[in-house]
C-alpha positions as a Markdown table, in Angstrom:
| # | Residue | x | y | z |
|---|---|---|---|---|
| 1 | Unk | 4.6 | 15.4 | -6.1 |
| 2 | Unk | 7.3 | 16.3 | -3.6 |
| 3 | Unk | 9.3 | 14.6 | -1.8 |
| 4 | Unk | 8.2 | 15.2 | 1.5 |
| 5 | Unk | 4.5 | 14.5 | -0.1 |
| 6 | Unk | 2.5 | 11.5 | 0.6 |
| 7 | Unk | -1.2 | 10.3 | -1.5 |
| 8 | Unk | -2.5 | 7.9 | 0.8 |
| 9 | Unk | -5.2 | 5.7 | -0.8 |
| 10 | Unk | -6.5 | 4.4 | 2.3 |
| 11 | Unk | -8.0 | 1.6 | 0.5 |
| 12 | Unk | -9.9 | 3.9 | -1.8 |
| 13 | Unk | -10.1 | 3.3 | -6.0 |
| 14 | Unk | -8.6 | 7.1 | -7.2 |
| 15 | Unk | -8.1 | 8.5 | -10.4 |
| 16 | Unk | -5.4 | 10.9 | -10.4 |
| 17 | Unk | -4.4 | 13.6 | -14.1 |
| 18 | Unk | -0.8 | 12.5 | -14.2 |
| 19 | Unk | 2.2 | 11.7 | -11.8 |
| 20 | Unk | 5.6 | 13.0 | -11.5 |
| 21 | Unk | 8.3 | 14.2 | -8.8 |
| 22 | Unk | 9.6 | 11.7 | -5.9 |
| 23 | Unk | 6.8 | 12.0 | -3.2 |
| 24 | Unk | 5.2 | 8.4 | -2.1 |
| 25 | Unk | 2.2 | 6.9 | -3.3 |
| 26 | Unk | 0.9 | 4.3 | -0.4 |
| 27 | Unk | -2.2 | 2.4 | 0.5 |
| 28 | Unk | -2.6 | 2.2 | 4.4 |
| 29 | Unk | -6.0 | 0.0 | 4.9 |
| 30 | Unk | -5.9 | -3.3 | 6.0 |
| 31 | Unk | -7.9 | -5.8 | 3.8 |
| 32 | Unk | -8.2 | -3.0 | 1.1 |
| 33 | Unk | -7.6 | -3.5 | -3.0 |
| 34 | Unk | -7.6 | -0.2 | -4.2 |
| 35 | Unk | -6.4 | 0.9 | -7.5 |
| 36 | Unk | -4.8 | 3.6 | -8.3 |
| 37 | Unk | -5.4 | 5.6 | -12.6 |
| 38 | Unk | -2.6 | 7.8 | -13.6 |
| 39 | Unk | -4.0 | 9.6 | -16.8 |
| 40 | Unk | -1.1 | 10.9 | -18.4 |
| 41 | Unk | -1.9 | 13.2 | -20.8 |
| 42 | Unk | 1.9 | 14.1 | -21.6 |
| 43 | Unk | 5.5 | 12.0 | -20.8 |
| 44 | Unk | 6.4 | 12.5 | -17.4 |
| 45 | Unk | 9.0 | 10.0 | -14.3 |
| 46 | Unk | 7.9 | 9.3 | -11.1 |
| 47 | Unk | 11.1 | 9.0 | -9.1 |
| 48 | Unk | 9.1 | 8.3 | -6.0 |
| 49 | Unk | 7.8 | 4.8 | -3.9 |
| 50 | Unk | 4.9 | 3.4 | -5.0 |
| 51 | Unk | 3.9 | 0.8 | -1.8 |
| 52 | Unk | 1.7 | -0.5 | 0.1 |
| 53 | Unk | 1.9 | -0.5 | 3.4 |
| 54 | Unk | -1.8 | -2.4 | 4.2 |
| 55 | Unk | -3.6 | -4.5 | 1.4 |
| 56 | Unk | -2.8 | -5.2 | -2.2 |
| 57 | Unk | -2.5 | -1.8 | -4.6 |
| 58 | Unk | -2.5 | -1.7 | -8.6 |
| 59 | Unk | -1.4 | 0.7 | -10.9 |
| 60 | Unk | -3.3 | 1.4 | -14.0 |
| 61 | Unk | -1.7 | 3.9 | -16.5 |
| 62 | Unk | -3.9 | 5.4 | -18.9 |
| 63 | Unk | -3.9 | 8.6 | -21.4 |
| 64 | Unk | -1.5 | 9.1 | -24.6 |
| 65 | Unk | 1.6 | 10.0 | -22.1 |
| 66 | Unk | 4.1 | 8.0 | -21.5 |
| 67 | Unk | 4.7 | 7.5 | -17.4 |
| 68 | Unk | 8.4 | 6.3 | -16.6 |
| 69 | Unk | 8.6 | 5.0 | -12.6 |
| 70 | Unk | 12.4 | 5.0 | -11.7 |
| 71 | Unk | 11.7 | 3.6 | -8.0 |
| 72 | Unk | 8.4 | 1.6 | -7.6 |
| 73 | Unk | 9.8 | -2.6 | -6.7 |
| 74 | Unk | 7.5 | -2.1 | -3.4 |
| 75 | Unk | 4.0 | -2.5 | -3.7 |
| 76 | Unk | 2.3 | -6.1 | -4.7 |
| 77 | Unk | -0.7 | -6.0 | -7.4 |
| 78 | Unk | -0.7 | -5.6 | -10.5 |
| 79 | Unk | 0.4 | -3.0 | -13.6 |
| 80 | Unk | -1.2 | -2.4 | -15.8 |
| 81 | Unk | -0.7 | 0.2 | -19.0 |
């Protein structure tokens, strides 16, 4: 992802093949509880901001990759890998 990039959620449960580069991962629905699958299938960092700017977001990390997230203390919900 780059860093000028941005996955809006919008509320919406997505399932996404892997996640790296410094772009921003958001949720902008009010009210929403979306989760967000990152199926690694190989090691890769996210450098970028995980948040949520409406609702409650979690992370689920899934695959045989390992997924290091250097920059992610802003969104509320849970993690789960």
């Amino acid at each position: 992802m780059a860093a000028s990039s941005k996955l809006d959620l919008n509320g919406v449960n997505s399932t996404i093949t892997g996640l790296s580069g410094n772009g921003t991962v958001d949720t902008t629905l009010t009210n929403a509880t979306p989760t967000l699958t990152i199926n690694n299938s190989s090691d890769a960092t996210f450098a970028g901001v995980i948040t949520n700017s409406s609702g409650v977001l979690s992370i689920v990390k899934t695959g045989v990759g390992a997924l290091t997230l250097t920059n992610v203390g802003g969104y509320t919900g849970s993690t789960i890998l």
